[in-house]
Backbone as JSON Lines, residues from 0, in Angstrom:
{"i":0,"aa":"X","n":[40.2,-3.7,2.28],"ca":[39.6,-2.65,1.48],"c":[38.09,-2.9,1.37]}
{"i":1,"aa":"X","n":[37.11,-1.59,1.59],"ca":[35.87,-1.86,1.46],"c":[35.55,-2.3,0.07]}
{"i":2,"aa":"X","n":[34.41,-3.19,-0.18],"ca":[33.51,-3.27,-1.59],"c":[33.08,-2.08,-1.75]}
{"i":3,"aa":"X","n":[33.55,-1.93,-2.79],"ca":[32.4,-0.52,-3.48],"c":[30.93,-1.36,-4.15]}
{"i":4,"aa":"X","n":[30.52,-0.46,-3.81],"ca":[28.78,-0.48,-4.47],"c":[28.36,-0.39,-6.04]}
{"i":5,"aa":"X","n":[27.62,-1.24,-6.23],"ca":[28.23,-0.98,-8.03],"c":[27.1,-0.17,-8.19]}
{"i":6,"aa":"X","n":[27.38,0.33,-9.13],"ca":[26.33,1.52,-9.8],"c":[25.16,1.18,-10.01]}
{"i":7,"aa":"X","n":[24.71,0.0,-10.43],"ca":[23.01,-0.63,-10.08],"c":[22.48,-1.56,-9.52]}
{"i":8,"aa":"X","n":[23.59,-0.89,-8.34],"ca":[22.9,-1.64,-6.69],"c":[21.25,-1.44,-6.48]}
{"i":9,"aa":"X","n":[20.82,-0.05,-6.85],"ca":[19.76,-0.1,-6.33],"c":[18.71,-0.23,-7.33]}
{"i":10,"aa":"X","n":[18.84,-0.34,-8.22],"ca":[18.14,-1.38,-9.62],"c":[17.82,-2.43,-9.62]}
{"i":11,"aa":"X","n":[19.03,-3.33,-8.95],"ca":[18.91,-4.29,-8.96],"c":[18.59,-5.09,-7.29]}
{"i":12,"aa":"X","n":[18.19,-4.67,-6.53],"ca":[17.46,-4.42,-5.12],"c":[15.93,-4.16,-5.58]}
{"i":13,"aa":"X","n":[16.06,-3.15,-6.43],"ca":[13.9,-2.84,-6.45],"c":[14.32,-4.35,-7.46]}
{"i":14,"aa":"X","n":[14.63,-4.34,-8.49],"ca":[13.75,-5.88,-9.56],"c":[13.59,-6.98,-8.4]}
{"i":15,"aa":"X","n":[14.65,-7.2,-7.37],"ca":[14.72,-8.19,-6.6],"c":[13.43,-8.12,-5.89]}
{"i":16,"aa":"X","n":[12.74,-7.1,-5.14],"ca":[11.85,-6.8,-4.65],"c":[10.37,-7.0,-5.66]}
{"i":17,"aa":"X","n":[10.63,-6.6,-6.51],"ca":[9.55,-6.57,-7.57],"c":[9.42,-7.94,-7.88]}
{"i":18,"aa":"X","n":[10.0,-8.78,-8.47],"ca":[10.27,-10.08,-8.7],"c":[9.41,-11.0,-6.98]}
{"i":19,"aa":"X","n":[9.72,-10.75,-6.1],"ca":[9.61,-11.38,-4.9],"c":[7.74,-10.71,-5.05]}
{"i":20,"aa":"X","n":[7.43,-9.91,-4.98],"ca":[6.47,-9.86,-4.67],"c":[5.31,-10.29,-5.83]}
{"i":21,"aa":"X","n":[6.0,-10.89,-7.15],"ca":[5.3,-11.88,-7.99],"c":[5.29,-13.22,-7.31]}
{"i":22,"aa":"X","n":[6.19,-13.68,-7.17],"ca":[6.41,-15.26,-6.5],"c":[6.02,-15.1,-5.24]}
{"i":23,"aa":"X","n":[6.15,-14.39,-4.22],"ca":[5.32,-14.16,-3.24],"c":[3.9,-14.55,-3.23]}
{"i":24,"aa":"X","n":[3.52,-13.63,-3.78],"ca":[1.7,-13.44,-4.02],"c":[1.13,-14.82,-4.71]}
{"i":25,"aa":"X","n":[2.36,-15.24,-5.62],"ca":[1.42,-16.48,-6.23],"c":[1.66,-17.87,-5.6]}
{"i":26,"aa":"X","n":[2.66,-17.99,-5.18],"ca":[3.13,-19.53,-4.46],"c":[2.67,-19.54,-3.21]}
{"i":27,"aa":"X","n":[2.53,-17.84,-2.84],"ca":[2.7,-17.93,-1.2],"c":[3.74,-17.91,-0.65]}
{"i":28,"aa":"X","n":[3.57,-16.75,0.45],"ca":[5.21,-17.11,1.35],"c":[5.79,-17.8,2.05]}
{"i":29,"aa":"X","n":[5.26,-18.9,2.53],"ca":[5.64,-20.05,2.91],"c":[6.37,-20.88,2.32]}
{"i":30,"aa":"X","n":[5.34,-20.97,1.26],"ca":[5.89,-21.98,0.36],"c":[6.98,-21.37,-0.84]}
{"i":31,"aa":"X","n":[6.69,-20.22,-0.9],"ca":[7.78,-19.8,-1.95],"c":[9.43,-20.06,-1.6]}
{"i":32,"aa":"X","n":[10.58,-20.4,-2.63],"ca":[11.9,-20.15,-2.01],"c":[12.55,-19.4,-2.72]}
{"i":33,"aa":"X","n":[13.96,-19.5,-2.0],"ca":[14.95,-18.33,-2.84],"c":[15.33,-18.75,-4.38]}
{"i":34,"aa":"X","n":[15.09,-20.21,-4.5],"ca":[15.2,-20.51,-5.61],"c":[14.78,-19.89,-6.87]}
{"i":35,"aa":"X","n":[13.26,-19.87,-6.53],"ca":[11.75,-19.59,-7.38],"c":[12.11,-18.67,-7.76]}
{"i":36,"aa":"X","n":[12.79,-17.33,-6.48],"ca":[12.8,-15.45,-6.84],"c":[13.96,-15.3,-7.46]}
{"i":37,"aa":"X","n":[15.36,-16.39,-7.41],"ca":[16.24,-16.34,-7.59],"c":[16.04,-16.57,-10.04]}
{"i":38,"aa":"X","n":[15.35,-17.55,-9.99],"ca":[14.67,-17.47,-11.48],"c":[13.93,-16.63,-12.2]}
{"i":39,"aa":"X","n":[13.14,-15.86,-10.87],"ca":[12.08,-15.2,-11.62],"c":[12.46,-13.9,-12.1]}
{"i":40,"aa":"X","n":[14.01,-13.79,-11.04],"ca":[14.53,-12.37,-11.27],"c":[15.32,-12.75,-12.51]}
{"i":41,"aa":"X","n":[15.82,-13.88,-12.7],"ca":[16.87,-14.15,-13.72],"c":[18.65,-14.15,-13.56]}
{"i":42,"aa":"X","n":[18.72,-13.84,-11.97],"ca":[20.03,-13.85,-11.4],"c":[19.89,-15.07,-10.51]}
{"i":43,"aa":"X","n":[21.41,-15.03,-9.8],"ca":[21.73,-16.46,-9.5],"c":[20.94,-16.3,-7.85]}
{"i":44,"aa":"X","n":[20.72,-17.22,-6.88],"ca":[20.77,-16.87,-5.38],"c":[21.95,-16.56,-4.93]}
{"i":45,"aa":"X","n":[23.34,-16.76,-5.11],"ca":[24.12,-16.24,-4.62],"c":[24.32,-14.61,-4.25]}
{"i":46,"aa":"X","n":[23.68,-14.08,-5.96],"ca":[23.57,-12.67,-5.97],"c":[21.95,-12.31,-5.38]}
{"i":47,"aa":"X","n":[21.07,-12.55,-5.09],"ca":[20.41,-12.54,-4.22],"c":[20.57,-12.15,-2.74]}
{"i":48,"aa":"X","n":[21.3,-13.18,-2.2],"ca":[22.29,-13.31,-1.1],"c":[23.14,-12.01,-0.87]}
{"i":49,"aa":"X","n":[23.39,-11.4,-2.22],"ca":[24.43,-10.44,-1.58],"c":[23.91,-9.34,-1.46]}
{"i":50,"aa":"X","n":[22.3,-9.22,-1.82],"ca":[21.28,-7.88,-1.26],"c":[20.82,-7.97,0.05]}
{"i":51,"aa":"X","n":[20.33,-9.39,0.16],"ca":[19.22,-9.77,1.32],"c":[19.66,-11.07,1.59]}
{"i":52,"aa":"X","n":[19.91,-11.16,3.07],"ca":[20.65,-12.46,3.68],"c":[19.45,-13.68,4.36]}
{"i":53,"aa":"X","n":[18.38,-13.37,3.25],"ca":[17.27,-14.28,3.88],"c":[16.44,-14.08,3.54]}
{"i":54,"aa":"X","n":[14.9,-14.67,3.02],"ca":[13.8,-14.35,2.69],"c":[13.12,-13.54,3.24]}
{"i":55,"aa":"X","n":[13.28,-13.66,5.01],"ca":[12.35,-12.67,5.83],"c":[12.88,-11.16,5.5]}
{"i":56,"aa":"X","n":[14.22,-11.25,5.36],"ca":[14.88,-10.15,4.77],"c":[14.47,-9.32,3.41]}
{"i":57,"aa":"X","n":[14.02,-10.3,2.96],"ca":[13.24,-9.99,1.31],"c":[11.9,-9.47,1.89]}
{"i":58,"aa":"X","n":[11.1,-10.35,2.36],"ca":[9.87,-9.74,2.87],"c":[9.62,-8.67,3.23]}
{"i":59,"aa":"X","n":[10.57,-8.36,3.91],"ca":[10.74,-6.71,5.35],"c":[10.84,-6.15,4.12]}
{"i":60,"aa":"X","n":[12.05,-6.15,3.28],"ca":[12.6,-4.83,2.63],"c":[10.89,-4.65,1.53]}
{"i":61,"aa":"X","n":[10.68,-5.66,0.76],"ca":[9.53,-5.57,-0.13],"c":[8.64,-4.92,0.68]}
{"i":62,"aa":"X","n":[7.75,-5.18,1.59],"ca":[6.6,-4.23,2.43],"c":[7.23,-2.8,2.75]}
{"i":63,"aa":"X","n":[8.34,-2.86,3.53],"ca":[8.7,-1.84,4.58],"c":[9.06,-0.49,3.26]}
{"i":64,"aa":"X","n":[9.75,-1.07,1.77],"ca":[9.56,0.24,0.06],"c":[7.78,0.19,-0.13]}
{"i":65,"aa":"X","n":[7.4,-0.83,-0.12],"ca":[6.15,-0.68,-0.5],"c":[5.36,0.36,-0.03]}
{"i":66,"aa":"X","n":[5.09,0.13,1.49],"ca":[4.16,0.46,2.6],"c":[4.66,2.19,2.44]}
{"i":67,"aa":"X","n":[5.83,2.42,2.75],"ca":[6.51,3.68,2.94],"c":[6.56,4.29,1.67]}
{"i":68,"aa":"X","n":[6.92,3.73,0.72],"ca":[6.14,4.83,-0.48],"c":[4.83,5.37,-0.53]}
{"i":69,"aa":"X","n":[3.68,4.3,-0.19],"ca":[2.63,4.82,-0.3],"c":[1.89,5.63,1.04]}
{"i":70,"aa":"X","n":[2.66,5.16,2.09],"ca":[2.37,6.16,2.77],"c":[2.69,7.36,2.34]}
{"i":71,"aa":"X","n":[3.86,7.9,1.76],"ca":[4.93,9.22,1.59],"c":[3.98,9.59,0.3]}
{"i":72,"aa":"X","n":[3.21,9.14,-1.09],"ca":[2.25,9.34,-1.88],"c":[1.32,9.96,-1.5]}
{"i":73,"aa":"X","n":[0.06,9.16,-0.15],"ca":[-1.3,9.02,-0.49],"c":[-1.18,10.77,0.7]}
{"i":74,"aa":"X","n":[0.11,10.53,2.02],"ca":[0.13,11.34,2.66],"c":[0.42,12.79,1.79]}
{"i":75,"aa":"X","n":[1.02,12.6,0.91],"ca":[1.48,14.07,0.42],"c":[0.47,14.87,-0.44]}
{"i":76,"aa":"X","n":[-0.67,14.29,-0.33],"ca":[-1.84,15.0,-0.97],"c":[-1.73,15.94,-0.32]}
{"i":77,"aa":"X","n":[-1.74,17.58,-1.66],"ca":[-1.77,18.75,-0.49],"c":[-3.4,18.96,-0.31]}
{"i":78,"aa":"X","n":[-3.65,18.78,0.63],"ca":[-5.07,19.04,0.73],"c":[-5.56,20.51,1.34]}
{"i":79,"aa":"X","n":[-4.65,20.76,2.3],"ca":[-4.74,22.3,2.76],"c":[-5.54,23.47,2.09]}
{"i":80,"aa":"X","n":[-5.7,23.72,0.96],"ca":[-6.0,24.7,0.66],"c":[-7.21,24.58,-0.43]}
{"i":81,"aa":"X","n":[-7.78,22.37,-0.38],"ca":[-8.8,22.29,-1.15],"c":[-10.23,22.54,-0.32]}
{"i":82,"aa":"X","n":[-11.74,22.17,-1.13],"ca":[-12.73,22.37,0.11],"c":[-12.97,21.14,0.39]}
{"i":83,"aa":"X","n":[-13.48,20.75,1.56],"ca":[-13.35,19.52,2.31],"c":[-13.94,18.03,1.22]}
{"i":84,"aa":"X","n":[-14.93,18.13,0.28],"ca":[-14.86,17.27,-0.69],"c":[-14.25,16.88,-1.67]}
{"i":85,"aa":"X","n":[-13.71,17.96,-2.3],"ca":[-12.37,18.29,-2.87],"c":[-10.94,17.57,-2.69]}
{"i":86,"aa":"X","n":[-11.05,17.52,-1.46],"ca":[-9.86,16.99,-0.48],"c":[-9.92,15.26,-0.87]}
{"i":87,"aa":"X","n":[-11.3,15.24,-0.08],"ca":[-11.34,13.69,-0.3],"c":[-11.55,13.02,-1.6]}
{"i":88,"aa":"X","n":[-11.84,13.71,-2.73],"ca":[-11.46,12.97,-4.18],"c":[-10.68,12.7,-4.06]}
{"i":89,"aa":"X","n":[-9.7,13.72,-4.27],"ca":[-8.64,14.2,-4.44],"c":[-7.57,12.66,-3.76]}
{"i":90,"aa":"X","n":[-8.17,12.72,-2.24],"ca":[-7.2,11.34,-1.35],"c":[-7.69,9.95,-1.92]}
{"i":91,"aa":"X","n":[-8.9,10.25,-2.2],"ca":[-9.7,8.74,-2.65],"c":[-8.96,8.18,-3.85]}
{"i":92,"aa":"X","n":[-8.48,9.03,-4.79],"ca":[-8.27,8.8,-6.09],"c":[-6.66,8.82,-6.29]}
{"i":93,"aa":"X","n":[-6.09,9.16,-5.35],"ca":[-4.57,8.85,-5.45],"c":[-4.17,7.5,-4.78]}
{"i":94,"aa":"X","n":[-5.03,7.26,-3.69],"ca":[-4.91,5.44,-3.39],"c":[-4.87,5.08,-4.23]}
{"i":95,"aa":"X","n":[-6.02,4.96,-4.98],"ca":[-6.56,4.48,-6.09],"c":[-5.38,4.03,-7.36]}
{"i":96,"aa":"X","n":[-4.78,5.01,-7.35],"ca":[-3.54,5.68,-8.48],"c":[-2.47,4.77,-8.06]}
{"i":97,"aa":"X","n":[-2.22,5.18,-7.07],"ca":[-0.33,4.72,-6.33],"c":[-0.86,3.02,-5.99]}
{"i":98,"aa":"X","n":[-1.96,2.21,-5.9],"ca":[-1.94,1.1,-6.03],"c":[-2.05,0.11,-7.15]}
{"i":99,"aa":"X","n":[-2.3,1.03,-8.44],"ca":[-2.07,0.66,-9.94],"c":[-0.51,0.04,-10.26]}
{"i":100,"aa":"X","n":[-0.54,-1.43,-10.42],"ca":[0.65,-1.88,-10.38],"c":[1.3,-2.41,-9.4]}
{"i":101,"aa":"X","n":[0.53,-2.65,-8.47],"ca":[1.0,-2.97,-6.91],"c":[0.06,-4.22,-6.52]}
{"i":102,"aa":"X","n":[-0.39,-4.59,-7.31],"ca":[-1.13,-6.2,-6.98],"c":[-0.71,-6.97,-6.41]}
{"i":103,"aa":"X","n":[0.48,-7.5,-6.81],"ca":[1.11,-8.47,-5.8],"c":[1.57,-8.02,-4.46]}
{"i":104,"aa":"X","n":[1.85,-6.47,-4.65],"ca":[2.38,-6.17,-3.59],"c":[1.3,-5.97,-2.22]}
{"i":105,"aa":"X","n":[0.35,-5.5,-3.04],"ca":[-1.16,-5.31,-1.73],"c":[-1.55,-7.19,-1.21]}
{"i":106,"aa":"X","n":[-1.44,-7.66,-2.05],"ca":[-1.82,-9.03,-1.78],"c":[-0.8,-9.53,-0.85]}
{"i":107,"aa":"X","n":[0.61,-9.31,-0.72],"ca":[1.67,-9.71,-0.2],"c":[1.1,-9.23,1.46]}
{"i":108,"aa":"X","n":[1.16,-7.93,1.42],"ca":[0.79,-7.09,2.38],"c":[-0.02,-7.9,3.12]}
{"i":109,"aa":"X","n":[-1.24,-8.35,2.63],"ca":[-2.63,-8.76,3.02],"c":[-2.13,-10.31,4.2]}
{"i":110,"aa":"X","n":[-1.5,-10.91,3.24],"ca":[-1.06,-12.25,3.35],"c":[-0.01,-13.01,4.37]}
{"i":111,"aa":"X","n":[1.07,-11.85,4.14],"ca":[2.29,-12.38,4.77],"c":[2.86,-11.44,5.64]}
{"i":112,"aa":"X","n":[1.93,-10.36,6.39],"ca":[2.62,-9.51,6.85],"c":[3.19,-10.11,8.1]}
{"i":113,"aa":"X","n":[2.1,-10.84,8.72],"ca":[2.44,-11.8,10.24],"c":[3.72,-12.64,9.97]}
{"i":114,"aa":"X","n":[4.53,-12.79,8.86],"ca":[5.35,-14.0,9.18],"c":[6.74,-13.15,9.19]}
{"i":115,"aa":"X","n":[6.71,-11.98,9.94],"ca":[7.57,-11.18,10.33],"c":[7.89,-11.1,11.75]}
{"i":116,"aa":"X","n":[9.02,-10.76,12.06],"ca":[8.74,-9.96,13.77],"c":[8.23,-9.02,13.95]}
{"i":117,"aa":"X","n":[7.97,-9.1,15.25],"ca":[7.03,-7.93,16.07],"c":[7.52,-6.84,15.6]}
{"i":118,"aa":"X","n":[8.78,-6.5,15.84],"ca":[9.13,-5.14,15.62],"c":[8.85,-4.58,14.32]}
{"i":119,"aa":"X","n":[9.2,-5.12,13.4],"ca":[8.87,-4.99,12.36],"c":[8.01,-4.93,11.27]}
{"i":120,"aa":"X","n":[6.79,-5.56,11.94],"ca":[5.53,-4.97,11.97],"c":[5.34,-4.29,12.8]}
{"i":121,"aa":"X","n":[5.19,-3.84,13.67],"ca":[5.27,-2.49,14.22],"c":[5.54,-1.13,13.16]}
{"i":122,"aa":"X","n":[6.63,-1.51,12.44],"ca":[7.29,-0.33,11.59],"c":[6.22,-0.36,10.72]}
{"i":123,"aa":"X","n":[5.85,-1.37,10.42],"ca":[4.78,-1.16,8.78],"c":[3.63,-0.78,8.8]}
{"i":124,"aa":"X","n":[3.14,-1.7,10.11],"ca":[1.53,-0.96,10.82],"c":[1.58,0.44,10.99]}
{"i":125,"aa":"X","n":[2.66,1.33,11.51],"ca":[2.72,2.6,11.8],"c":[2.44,3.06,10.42]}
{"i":126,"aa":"X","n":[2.68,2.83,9.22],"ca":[2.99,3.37,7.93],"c":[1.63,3.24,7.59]}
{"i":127,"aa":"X","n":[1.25,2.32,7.79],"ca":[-0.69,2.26,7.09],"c":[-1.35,2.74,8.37]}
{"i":128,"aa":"X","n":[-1.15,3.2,9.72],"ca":[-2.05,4.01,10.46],"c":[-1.86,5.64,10.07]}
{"i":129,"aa":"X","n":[-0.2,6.14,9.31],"ca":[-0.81,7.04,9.34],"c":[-1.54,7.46,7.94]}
{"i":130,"aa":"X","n":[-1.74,6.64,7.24],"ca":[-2.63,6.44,5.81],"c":[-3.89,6.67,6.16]}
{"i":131,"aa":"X","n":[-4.34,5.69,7.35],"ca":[-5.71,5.78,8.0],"c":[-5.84,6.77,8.46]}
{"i":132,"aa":"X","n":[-4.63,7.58,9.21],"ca":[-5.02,8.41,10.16],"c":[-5.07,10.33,8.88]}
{"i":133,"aa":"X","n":[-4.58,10.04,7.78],"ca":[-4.5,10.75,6.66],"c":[-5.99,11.14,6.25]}
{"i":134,"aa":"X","n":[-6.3,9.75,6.0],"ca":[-7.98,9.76,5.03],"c":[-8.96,9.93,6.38]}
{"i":135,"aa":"X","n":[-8.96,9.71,7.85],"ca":[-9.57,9.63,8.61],"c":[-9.93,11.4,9.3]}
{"i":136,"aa":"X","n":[-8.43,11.85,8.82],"ca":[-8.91,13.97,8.9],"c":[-9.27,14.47,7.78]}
{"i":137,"aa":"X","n":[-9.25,13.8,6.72],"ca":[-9.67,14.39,5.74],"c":[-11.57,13.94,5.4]}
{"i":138,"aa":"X","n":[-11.8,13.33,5.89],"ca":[-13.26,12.99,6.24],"c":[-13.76,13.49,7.06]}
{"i":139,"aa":"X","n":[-13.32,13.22,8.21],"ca":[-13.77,14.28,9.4],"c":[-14.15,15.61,9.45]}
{"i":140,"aa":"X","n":[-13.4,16.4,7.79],"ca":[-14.05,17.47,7.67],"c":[-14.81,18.15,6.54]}
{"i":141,"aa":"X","n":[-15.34,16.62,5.73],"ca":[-16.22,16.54,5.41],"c":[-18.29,17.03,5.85]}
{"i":142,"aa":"X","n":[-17.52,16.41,7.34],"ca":[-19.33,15.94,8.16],"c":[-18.64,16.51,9.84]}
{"i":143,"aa":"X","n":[-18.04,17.16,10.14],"ca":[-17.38,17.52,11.62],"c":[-18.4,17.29,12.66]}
{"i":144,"aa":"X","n":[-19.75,17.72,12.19],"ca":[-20.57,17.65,13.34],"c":[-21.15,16.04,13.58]}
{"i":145,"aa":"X","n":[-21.03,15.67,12.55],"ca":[-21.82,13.99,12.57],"c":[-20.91,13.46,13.25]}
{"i":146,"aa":"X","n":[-19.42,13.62,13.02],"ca":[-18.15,12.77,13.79],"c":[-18.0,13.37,15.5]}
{"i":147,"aa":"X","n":[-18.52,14.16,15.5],"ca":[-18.3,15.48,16.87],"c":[-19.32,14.51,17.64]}
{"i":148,"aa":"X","n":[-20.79,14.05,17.07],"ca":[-21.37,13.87,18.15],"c":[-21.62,12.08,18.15]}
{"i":149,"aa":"X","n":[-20.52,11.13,17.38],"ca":[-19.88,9.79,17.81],"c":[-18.67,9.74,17.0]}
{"i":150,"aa":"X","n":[-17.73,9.94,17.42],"ca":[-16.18,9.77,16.97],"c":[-16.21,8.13,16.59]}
{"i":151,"aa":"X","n":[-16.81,7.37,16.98],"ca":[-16.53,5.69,16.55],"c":[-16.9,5.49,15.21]}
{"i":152,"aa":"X","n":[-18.68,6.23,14.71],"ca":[-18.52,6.52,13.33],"c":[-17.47,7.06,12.46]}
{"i":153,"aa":"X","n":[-16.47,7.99,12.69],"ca":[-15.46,7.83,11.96],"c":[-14.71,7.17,11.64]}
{"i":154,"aa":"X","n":[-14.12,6.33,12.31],"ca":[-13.08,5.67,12.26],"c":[-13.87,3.69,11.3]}
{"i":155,"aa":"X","n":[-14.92,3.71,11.99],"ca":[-16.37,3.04,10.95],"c":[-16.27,2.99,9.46]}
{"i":156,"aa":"X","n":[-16.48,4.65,9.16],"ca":[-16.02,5.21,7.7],"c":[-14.91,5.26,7.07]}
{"i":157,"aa":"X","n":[-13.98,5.2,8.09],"ca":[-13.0,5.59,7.24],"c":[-12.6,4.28,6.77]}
{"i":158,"aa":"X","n":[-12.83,3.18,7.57],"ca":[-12.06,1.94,6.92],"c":[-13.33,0.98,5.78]}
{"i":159,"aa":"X","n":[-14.05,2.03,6.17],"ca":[-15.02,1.82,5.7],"c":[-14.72,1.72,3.69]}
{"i":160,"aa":"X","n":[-14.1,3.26,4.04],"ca":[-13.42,4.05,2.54],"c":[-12.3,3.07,2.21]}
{"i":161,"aa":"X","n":[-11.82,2.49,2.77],"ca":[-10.63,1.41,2.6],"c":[-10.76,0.67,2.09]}
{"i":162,"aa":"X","n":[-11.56,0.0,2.72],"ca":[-12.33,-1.61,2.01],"c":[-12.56,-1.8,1.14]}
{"i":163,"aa":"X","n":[-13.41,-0.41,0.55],"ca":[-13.65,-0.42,-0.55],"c":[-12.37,-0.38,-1.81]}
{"i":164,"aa":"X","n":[-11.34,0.53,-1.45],"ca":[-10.32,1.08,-2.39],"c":[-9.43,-0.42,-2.01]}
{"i":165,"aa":"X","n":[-8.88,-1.38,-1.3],"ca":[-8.45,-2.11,-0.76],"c":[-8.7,-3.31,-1.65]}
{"i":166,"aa":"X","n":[-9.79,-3.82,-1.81],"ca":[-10.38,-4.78,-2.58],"c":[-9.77,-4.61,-3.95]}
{"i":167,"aa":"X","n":[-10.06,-3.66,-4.55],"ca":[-10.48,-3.26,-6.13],"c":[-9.53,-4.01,-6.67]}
{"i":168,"aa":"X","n":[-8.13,-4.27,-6.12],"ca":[-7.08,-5.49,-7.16],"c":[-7.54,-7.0,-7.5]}
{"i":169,"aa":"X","n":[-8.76,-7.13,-6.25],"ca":[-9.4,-8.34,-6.52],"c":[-10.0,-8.95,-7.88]}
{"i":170,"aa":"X","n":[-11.0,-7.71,-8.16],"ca":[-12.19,-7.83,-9.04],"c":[-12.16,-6.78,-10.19]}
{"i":171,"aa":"X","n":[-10.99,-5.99,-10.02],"ca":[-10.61,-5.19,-11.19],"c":[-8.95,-5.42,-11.58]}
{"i":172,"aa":"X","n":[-7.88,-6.55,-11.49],"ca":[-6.85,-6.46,-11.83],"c":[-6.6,-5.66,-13.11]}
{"i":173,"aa":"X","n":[-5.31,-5.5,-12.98],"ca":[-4.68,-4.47,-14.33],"c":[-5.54,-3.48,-14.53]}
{"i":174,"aa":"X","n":[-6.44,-2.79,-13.59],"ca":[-7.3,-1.54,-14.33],"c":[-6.27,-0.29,-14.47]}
{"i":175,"aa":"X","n":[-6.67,0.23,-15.51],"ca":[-5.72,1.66,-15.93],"c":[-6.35,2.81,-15.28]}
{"i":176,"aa":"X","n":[-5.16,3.78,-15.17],"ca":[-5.83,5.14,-14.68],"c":[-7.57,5.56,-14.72]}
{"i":177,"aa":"X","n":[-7.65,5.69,-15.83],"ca":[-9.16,5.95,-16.16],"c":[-10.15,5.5,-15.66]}
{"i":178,"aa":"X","n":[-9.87,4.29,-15.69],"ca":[-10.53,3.11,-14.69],"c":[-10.54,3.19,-13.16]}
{"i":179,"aa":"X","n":[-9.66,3.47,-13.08],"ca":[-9.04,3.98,-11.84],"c":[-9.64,5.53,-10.91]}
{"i":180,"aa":"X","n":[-9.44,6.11,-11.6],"ca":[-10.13,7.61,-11.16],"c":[-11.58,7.46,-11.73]}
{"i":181,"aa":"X","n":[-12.48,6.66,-12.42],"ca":[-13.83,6.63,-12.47],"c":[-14.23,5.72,-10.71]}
{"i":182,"aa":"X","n":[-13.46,4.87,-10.53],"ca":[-14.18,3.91,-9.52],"c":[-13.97,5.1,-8.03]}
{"i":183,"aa":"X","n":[-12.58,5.75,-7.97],"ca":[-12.69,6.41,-7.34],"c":[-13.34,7.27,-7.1]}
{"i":184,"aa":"X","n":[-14.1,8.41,-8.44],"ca":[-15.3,9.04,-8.22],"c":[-16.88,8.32,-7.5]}
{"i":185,"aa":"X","n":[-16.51,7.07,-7.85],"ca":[-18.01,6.43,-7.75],"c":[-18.09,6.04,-5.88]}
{"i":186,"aa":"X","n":[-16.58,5.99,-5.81],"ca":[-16.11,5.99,-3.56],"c":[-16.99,7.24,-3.09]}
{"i":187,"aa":"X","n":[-15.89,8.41,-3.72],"ca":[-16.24,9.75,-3.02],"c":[-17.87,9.77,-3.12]}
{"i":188,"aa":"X","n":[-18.19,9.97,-3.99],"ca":[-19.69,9.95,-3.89],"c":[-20.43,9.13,-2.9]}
{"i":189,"aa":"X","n":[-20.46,8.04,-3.42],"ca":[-20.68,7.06,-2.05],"c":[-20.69,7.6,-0.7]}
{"i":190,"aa":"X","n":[-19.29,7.53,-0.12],"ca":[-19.07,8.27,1.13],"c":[-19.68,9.17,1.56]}
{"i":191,"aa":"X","n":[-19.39,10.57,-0.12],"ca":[-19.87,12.03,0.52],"c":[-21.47,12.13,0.84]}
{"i":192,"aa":"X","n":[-22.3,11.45,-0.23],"ca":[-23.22,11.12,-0.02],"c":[-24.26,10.6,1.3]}
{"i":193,"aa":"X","n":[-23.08,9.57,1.96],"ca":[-23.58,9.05,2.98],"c":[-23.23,9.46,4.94]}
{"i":194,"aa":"X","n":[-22.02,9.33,3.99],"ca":[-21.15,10.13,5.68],"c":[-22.44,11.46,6.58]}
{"i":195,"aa":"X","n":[-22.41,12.33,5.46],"ca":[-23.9,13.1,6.22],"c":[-24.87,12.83,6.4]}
{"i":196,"aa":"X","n":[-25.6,11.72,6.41],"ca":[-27.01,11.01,6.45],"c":[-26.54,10.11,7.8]}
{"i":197,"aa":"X","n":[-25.25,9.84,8.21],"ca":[-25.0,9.16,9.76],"c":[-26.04,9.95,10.82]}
């Protein structure tokens, strides 16, 4: 007879995940074990074990919810029908947003994505190119003619726009919304400002 699934299977899969990407980020993934996540969640490793049959297993699943939420977020900006600066607040400031609370997890990202297989980075890289490749049309039609006559400046800028939004868990931990959508105004500007002076 199959196991049935208990009703907060998947409750108890995100804390597992959530939990991992505290002990992750701070021990390091190397050095971290199932032990550490197995405490930090407050359940045993056995029950650990019966989500994820391995740390690398923990790793994948933690990036591969992470990465893919925020792709499925930053991508679902409807931008269609804003005007091209508009647009890019608009994208600048929902990074901004959907990475509030995700510290360990961007740091995880940063850190431990290589101690995966190929394939599997593969899957996650695809998820943050099309993030890049998101904020990279939505700039582009900002300045069309500046990008029209060197396409390498775009792609320049756009990670350009990254770096900046990318960092901010560094030197601003725990910032709140407010905080949050001011630094993002202070990007767009930046950018909009400059992107046309290329």
């Amino acid at each position: 007879m199959a196991r049935t699934i208990a009703k907060d299977h998947d409750e108890k899969r995100a804390q597992i995940l959530k939990s991992a990407a505290k002990v992750f980020a701070e021990a390091g993934y190397d050095r971290a074990s199932m032990t550490q996540l197995a405490r930090e969640c407050g359940i045993s490793k056995a029950n650990i074990y019966h989500y994820y049959d391995s740390k690398d297993a923990v790793l994948f699943g933690l990036l591969d919810t992470y990465l893919c939420d925020l792709r499925d977020r930053v991508c679902g900006v409807a931008v269609a029908d804003l005007a091209p600066d508009e647009a890019l607040r608009q994208v600048v400031a929902e990074v901004l947003l959907a990475y509030q609370g995700a510290d360990y997890e961007h740091k995880v990202q940063s850190g431990a994505m290589g101690a995966l297989p190929e394939e599997q980075q593969k899957l996650l890289r695809a998820y943050q190119r099309e993030m890049v490749q998101f904020l990279s049309d939505t700039l582009q039609a900002v300045a069309p003619e500046v990008f029209a006559e060197d396409p390498s400046k775009l792609r320049a800028a756009t990670m350009s726009v990254f770096g900046m939004l990318n960092w901010y868990y560094m030197w601003n931990s725990g910032a709140g919304p407010k905080a949050r959508e001011d630094y993002a105004e202070l990007v767009a500007n930046l950018t909009l400002s400059g992107v046309r002076g290329l």
